[in-house]
N, C-alpha and C positions, 0 to 999 in steps of 0.2 A: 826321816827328817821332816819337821811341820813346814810346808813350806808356804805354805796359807798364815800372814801375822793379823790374827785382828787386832780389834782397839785395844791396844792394854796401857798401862801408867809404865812410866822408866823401870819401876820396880818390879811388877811385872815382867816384863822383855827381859830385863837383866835375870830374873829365875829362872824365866824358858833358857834365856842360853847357855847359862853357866851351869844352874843347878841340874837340869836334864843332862850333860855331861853330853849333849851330843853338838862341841861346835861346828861353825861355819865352815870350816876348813878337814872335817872329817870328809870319807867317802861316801859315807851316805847321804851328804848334803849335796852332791854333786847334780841334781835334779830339779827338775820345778817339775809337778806334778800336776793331774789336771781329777776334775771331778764331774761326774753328770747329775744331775738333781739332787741334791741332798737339802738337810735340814741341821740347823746349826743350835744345837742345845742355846740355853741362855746362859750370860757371863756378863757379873756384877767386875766390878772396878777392883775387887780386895781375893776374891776367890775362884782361877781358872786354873784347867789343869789343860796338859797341851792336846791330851788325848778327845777337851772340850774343841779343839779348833781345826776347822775343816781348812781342807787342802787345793789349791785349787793351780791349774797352769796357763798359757797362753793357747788360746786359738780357740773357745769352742762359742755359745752363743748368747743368751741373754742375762739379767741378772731381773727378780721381785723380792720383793720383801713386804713384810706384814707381818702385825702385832698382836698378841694376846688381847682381848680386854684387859684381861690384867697383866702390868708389865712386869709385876715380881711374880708371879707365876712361877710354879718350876711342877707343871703340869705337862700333861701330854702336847706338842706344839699344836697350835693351832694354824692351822694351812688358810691363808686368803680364797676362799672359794670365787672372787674374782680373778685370780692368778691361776690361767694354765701350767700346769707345774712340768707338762712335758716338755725332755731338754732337747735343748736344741743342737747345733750343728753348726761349727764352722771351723774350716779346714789349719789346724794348725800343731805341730807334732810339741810333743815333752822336748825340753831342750839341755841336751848334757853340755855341762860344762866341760872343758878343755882346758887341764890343767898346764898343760904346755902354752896355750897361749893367751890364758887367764879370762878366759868369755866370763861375763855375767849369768849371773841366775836369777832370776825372777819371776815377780808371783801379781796376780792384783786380787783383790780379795774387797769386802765389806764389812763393816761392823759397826755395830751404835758410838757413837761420840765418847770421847773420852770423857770422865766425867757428866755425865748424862745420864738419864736412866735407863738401865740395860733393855732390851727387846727380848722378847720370851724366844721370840724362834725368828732367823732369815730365812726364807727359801730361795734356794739359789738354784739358778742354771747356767751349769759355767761359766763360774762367777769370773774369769778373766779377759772375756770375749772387749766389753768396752763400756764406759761410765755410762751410769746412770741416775735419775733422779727418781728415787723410791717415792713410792705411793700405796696407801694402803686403802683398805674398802671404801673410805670414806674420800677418797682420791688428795688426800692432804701428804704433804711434801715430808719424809720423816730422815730426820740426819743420818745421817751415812757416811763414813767415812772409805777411800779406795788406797788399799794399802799395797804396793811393787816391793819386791825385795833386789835391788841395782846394785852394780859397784860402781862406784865414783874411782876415776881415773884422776889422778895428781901428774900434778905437772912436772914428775919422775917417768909419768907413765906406767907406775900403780895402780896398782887397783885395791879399794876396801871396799869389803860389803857392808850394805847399811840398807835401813827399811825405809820408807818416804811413803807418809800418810798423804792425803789432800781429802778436804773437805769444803762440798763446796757451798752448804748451807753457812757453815761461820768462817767460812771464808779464811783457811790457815794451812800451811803446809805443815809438815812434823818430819823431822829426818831423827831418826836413831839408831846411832855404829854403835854394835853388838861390842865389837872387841875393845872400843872405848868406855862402854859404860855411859855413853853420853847421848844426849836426847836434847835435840835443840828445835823450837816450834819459833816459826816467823807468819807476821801476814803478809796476804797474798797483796795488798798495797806495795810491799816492799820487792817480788818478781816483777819484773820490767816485762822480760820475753820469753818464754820457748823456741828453741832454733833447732833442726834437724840437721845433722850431718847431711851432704851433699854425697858422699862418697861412703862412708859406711851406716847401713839402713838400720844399724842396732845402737845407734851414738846419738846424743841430745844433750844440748847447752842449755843451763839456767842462767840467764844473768839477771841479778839481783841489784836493785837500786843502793843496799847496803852492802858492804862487802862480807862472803861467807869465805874467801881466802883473798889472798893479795889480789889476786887480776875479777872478783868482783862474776866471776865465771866457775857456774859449777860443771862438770862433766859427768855423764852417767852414761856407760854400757847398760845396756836391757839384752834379755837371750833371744828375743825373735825381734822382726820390725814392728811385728802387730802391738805386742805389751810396748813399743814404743810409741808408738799411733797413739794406743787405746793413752795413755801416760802425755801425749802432744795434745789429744781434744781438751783432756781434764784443765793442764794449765794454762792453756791458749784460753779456753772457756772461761776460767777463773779469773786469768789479768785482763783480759778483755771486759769481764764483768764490772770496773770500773774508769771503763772509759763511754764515750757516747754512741749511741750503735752506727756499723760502717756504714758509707755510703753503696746504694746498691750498682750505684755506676762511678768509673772514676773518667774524669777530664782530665786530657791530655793535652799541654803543647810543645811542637819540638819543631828545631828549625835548624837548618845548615848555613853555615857562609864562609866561605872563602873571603878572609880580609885581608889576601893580598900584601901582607907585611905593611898594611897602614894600621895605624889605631882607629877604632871607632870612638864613637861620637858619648861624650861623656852620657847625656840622656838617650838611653835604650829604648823611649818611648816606644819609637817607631817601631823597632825593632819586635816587640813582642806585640804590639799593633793591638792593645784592649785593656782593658782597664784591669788593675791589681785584683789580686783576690780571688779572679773567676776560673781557675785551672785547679787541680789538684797534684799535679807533678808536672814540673818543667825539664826537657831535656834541651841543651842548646851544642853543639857541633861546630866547633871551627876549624879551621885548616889555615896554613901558612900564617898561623898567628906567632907574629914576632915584629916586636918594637920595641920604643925605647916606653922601658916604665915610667910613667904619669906620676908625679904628688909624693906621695909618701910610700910607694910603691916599690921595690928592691928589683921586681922582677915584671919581665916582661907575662908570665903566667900567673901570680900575685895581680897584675893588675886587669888583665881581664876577668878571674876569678869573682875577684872586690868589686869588680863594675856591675857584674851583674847583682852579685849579692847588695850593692847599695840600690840596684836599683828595684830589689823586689821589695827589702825592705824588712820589717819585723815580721809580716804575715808570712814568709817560708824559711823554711834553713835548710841548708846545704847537704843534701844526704850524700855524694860522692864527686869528686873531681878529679878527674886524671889527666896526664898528657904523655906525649910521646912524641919528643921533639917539637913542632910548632902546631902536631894534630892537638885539641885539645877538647874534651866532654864535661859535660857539668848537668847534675839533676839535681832539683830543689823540688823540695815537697812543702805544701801547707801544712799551717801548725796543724790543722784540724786533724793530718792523718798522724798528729805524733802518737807514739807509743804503737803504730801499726805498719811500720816501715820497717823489716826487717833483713833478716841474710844477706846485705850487702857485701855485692864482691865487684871486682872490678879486674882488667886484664888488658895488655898491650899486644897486637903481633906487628913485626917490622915486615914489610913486604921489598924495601928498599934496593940497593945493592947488597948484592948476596944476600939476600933475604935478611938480615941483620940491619940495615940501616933504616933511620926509622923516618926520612923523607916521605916514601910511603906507606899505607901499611891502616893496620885498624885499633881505635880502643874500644871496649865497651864494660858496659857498670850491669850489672844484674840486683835484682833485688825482691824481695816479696812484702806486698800490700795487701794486710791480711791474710789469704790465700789464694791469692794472684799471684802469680810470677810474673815478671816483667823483666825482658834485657831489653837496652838501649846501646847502638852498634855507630861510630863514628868514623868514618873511614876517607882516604885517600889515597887513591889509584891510579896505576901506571899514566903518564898524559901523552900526548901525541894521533891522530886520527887512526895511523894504522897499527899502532900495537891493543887491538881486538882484545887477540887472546892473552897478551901480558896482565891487562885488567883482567879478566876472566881468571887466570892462574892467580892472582891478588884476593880475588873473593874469596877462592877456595883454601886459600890459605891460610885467612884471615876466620873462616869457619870454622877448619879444625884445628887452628892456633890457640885461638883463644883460652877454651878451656873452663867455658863459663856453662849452668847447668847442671839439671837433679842428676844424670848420668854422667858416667866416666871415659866414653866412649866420643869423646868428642861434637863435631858435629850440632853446634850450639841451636842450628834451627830447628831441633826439635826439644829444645832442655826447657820451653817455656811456653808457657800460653800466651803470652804476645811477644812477639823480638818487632824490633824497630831499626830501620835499618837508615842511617843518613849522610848526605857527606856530598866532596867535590868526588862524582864516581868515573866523572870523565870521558863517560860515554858518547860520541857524537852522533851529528847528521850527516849521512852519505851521502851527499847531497854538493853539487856546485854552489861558491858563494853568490855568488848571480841569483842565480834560482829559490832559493836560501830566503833570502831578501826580498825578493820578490811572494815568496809566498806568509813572510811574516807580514809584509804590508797587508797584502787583502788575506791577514786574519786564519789563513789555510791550516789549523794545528794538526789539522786530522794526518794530511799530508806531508808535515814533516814529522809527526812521528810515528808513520808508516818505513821513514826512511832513518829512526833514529838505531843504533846499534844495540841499547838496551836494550830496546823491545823484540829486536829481532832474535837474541841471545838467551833473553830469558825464552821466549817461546821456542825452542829448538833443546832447553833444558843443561846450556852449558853455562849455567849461570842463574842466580837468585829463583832457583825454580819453586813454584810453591807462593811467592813472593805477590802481593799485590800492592797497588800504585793509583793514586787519582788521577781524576782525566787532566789533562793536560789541555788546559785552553787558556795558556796564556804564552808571551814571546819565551825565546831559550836565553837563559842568565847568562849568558855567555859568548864574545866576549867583548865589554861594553869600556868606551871612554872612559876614565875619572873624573869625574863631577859631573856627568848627566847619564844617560843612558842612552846615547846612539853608539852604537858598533864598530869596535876599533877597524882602522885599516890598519895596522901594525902587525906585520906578516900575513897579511891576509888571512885571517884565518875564519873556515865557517863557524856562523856563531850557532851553538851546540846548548843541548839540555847537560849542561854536567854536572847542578847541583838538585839531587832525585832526594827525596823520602818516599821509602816503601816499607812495609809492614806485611809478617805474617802471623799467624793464629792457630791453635787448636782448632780443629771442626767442632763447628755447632756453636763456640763464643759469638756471644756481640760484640760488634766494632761498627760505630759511623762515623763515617770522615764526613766532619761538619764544614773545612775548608781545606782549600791548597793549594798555593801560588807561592808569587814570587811578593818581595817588598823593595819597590823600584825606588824610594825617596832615600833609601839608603845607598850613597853617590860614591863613598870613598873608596872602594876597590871596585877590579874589573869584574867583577862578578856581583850577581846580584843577589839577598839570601832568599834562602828556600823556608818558607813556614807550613805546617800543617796541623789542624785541630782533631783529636778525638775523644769518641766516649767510647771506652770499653765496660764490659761488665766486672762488676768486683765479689769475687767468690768468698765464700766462708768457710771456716772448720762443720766437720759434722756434729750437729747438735748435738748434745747429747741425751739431751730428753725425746727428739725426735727419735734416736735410736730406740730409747725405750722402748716407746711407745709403738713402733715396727713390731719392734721384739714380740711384745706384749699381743700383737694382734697376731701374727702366724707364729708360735711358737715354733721349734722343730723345724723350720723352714730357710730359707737362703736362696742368697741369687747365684746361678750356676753361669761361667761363658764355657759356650760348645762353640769350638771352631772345628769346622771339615772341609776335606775336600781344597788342601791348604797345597799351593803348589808357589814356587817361585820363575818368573820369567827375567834373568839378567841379562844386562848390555856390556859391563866390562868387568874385568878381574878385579880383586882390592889392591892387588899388587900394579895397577898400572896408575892407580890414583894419586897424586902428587908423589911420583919418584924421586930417587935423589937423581940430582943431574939429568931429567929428562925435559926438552923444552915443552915449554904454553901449546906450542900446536901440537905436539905431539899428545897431550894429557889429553884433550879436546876430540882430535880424530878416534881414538880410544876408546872415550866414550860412545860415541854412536857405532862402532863395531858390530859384527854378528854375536848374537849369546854366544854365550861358553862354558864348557862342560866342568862342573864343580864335581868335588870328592869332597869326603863329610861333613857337606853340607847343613844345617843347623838354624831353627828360629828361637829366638828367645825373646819370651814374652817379661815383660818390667814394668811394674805400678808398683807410687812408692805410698800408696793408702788406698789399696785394695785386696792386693792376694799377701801371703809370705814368702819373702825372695824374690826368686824369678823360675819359672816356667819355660823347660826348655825340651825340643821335640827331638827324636832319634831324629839321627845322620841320614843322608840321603846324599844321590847321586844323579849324574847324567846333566843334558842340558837345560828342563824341567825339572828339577826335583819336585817330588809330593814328599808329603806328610802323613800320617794317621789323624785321628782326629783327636782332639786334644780339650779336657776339660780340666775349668780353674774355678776352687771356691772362691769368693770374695770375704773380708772382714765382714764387713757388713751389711744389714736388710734394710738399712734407709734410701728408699727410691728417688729421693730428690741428692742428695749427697751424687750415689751413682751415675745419675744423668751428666754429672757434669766431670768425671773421671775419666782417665785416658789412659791407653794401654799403647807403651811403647813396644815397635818390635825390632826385631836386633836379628840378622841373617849373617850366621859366619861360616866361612869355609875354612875348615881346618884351625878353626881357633879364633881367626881372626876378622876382623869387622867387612864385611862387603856394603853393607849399604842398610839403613834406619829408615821407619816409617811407623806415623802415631796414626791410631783410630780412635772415636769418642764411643763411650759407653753409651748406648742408648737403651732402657729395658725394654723386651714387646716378646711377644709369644711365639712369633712367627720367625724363619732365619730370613737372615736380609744376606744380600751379596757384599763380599769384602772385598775392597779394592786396595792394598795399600801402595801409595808411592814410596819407592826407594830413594834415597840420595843418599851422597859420603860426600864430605865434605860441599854440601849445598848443589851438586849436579845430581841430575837424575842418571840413575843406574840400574834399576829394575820395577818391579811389582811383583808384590805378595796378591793371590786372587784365591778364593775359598766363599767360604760363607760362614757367618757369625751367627749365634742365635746367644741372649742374655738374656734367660728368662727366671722367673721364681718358681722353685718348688718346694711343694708342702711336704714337710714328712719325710724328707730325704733319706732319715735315718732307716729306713725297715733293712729287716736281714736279706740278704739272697741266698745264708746257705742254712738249713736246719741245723736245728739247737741237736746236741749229742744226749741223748734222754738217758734219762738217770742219772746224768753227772749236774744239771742245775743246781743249786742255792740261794736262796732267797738272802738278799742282804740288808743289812738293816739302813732304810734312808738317812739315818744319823752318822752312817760311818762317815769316817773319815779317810779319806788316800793318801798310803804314803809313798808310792813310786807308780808311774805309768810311763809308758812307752813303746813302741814298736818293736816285737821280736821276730824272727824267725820260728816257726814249728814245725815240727815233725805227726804227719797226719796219724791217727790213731792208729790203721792200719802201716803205717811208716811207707808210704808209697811215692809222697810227696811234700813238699817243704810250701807251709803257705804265710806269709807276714800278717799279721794279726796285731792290733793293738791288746797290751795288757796292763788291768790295774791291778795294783796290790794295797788291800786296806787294813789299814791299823788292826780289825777286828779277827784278823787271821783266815780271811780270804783272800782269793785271788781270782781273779774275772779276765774273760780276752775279749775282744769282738772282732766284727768282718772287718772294721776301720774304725776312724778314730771320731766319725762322727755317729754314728750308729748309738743306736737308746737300748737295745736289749743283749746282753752276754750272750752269745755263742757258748760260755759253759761258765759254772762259776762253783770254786771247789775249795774244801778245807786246806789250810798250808797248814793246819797246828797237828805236830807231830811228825811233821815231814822231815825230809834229806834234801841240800842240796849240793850235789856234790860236781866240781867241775869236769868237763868230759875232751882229755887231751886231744882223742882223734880226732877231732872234731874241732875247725877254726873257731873262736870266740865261744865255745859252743859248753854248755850246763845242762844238769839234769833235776828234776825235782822230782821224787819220789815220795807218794804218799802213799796209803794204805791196799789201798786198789790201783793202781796208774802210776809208770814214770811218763814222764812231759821228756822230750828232746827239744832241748832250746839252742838256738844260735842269735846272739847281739851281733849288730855292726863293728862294734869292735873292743877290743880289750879291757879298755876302762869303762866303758859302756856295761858291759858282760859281770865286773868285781863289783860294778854297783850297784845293779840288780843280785849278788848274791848277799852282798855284804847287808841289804836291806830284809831282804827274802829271809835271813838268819836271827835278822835282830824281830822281825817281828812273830817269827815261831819263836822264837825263845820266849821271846812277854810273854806270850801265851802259854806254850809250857809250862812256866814258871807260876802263872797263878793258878793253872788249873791243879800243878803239885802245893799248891799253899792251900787251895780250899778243901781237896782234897783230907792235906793232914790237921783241918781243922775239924770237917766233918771226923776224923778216927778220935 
């Protein structure tokens, strides 16, 4: 099967599928196939045959291109001698399809513009690795177009296969369904977004400004995450390409207040305390908001809603509002980030009676700026001085409730490069009211929040651990007269910090907290709100011409993580972390317990735009487990991209989750020590400790084991591949079974290597006039018999196994077959 689609016309495509008699839905199509350096004959608009179009799959490294002088040429190619042509390297297998649960197939590939004048020759190095902007001697920009072959997912839950061009010189998408016959090109004005699934790394939303079905949302399966990435930068790059460039820092203001079941004050001035216009996303947090709706108003959440939105005015719009009972959150963003505000989700947990009622309890909105991640967390917690640990069990429930985050594992404080955390959190002073008093007058803050319960909880890790907080140098909001700010005597109670904003982060982001206080002029409830200012940093997609250009400078080359020396030290079991039916002090004592001894034990490593999949280490035991040591290719050689990437890690015993902790990529040559903290559901619970090294190297590809002499072949750099992937073999002496990457090319060879990123065969041999016959005793297991050698082969599995034979058959027969036609032309 070609699973490489260059540029062709409707008519075109429709002859490759129909007339070649090999459709989409045959066995042999079951593949996306990969290629290492080749050369792509030229192909005019009116005349290609498919045996012209090279093949290519997901995962390996860079892509160049260069041109004849003469572009109708149909001479020997001519190779860019400013392009190193040696291929490169990046970790990613052929990906069968699974007809049981209908995966995608797909491809990304190059080719001259439709309608364009053709190019003599591309040189490619697997061409699926990620976009690029071709250059040629002259270092001038030359169209290109990057062709994926996806299934689009209907809202049956269907799947059809279809090809999806993007080009990013003319700026147009091109989708065309084989088994439609149809071919429909839109501009890229009319793509709004690119959204990546949250939950499965192979899934990605188009939404379109015009509508391409009823809900205005296309869906596409891809067969790895990476052809999904490499397919995320292109159109993020493209809709992007018509907006103004992001800001590199974004403004932040967010505030909490408790209003007490009064309405506030029709003008919010105060309240947001600076002049319109100078934030870039507002979050705002109430709690006990309920009253009687205002004006034209229906509802008591309608009218706080409308307050704020009248009071920001035309310059932002409402990216999300939720409530939950009288907790209620609201983000607005300035126009300036429209069309850069995307994956909004939003979520409720009730911490209340029986955990069901939503008195107390959290909401929070997630969302991504650019490619930032951002949650905003609104919460309200247990009250009363001595229920400690009931707030403390409120946090923790309220973190694995939610549900919001790139993972599925819970645990939101790690699913984001900034979470924001705000609210009545109801933590007090331990402190006599007397004394209380006496040390707010002479100004003492130090003093009372040496004695505040927050601070003492987060520091002990039974709570917001991780979590940081501005200094506190002003009185505690709480809890003050109605209409001025002296402190109630109405049950006496101490007055307390209970309305906190705190924030945490990735390692290595920026973040300045430019203010953070209270806003005393606002009189109508007992509490007073809480405001705070920041600048965080605002990340980008991976350029794509930056890739290039990487690419271009160390061909063959890639960045590697070596982790060693990987051990974990825990403090509680998963199974004691929010039980059913077990009390707040019970969960807490728990925690700080002596380690304990795990049984198959487990770290799993997770980047959703760095490696494919996730990376996970043999089981292990005892109160220490270790590890081996553990190495991960990255997608890609863009060193600024990588700096700012993060590798989640996931420790499970027996299956199940014990406790997460993120590290930041940093590249350097040398290993550095790894520290990571654990927490499950936001309490600390362990450490991962080892050492990390994330370095580049050149040339990764060399062999470690000798070439088998006498069996090479030299191939021709024009072939073309038409299956590759991982099999099992049987060593020549049959002693031993070694996994081997193999490709098989149109030209009626067949090649294997040490792996999959390797430049030179391990052996490369004729299949024309061969046998392949299947080998019962033997699981999944075939044989290829050719003149001199049978091969003992074993696939992973069944369907895996008929599609390497059913391919292995079709392309010795074409061959057979012309060589009995030239043959009986020469007699």
């Amino acid at each position: 099967m070609v699973d490489y689609i260059s540029s062709m016309s409707s008519q075109q495509l429709d002859d490759y599928y129909h007339d070649s008699k090999r459709p989409l839905s045959s066995s042999s199509s079951n593949w996306v196939s990969c290629n290492r350096s080749r050369t792509l004959p030229s192909m005019n608009s009116t005349n290609s045959s498919s045996s012209d179009l090279i093949r290519s799959s997901a995962g390996n490294a860079g892509l160049n291109c260069s041109t004849d002088t003469n572009p109708d040429s149909n001479s020997t190619p001519v190779v860019n001698p400013l392009i190193n042509s040696s291929p490169g390297v990046m970790n990613a297998a052929a990906v069968k399809r699974n007809r049981s649960d209908r995966r995608g197939i797909g491809t990304l590939g190059i080719s001259g513009a439709v309608g364009s004048k053709p190019h003599s020759v591309i040189q490619t190095e697997d061409v699926c690795n990620s976009p690029r902007a071709w250059v040629n001697a002259n270092q001038k920009v030359k169209k290109a177009n990057y062709s994926f072959k996806v299934e689009k997912i209907n809202r049956s839950r269907n799947t059809l296969n279809k090809v999806i061009e993007i080009d990013l010189i003319e700026k147009w998408i091109r989708s065309y369904h084989p088994s439609k016959q149809k071919t429909v090109q839109r501009s890229a004005n009319d793509l709004i977004r690119a959204t990546r699934s949250v939950v499965n790394h192979k899934k990605l939303k188009l939404h379109w400004r015009t509508s391409v079905s009823k809900s205005g949302v296309e869906r596409l399966l891809f067969p790895s995450s990476e052809l999904r990435e490499r397919f995320y930068e292109l159109t993020t790059f493209l809709s992007n390409s018509r907006l103004p460039p992001p800001p590199p820092n974004l403004s932040i203001f967010t505030a909490t207040w408790n209003l007490g079941s009064a309405p506030p004050p029709a003008d919010l001035s105060t309240l947001f305390n600076t002049e319109k216009n100078q934030y870039d996303l507002i979050a705002v947090a109430v709690q006990e908001c309920e009253y009687n709706a205002r004006g034209e108003y229906t509802s008591c959440e309608m009218d706080w809603f409308g307050t704020v939105n009248d009071h920001l005015g035309d310059a932002y719009f409402k990216v999300e509002g939720i409530s939950l009972l009288q907790m209620r959150l609201g983000v607005w963003a300035h126009k300036r980030l429209g069309g850069r505000i995307k994956n909004v989700k939003s979520a409720t947990k009730a911490t209340g009676i029986g955990n069901v009622y939503g008195n107390k309890g959290g909401v929070g909105i997630s969302l991504e700026c650019c490619e930032t991640t951002i949650c905003f967390v609104g919460s309200h917690l247990a009250a009363r001085e001595e229920r400690v640990f009931a707030r403390n069990a409120n946090f923790a429930a309220i973190v694995d409730g939610l549900g919001l985050g790139r993972h599925s594992n819970g645990d939101i404080t790690h699913g984001f490069h900034y979470l924001f955390w705000m609210g009545d959190l109801n933590y007090r002073i331990e402190l006599a009211r007397d004394e209380t008093l006496r040390k707010i007058t002479e100004r003492d803050w130090a003093a009372l929040k040496a004695s505040d319960q927050l601070e003492r909880e987060k520091g002990r890790g039974n709570c917001f651990y991780g979590f940081e907080e501005g200094s506190i140098d002003f009185a505690p909001t709480y809890r003050y007269n109605r209409g001025d700010r002296t402190y109630s005597e109405e049950k006496m109670r101490t007055p307390s910090y209970c309305d906190r904003i705190l924030w945490k982060k990735f390692p290595g982001l920026h973040l300045k907290l430019h203010k953070y206080g209270p806003i005393d002029d606002l009189t109508s409830s007992d509490h007073s709100p809480v405001y705070a200012v920041f600048e965080i940093e605002n990340l980008n997609i991976n350029d794509p011409r930056q890739e290039t250009l990487a690419r271009e400078a160390s061909p063959g080359s890639a960045y590697i993580i070596k982790l060693s020396n990987l051990c974990a030290k825990l403090q509680a079991p998963v199974d004691v972390l929010l039980p059913a039916g077990s009390s707040p002090t019970a969960l807490m004592n728990n925690v700080h317990s002596a380690r304990f001894e795990v049984k198959n034990c487990s770290v799993t490593l997770k980047s959703i735009s760095l490696f494919e999949g996730e990376a996970t280490t043999e089981q292990s035991w005892g109160t220490i487990p270790r590890w081996i040591d553990k190495k991960v290719m990255v997608f890609t050689v863009n060193r600024n991209f990588i700096e700012k990437q993060y590798i989640l890690f996931v420790v499970k015993e027996e299956g199940k989750v014990w406790g997460q902790g993120v590290i930041g990529i940093f590249p350097g040559a040398d290993k550095r020590k790894l520290e990571v903290p654990l927490t499950r559901a936001g309490i600390r619970v362990g450490v991962i400790e080892g050492q990390i090294e994330v370095a580049f190297e050149e040339k990764i590809n060399v062999q470690t084991e000798d070439m088998e002499e006498g069996k090479s072949q030299l191939v021709n750099p024009g072939s073309s591949v038409a299956k590759q992937g991982f099999l099992m073999k049987q060593g020549a002496k049959r002693k031993s079974w070694k996994r081997r990457w193999f490709v098989l090319y149109t030209q009626g060879k067949l090649s294997y290597f040490t792996n999959q990123a390797a430049a030179k065969p391990l052996s490369t041999f004729s299949i024309v006039g061969c046998t392949v016959q299947e080998e019962s005793s033997r699981k999944h297991g075939f044989n290829i018999i050719t003149n001199d050698r049978i091969f003992y082969i074993s696939a992973d599995n069944e369907i895996e196994k008929q599609g390497w034979i059913d391919e292995l058959q079709a392309v010795c027969y074409r061959h057979t077959s012309r060589l009995s036609s030239a043959r009986g032309t020469i007699a």
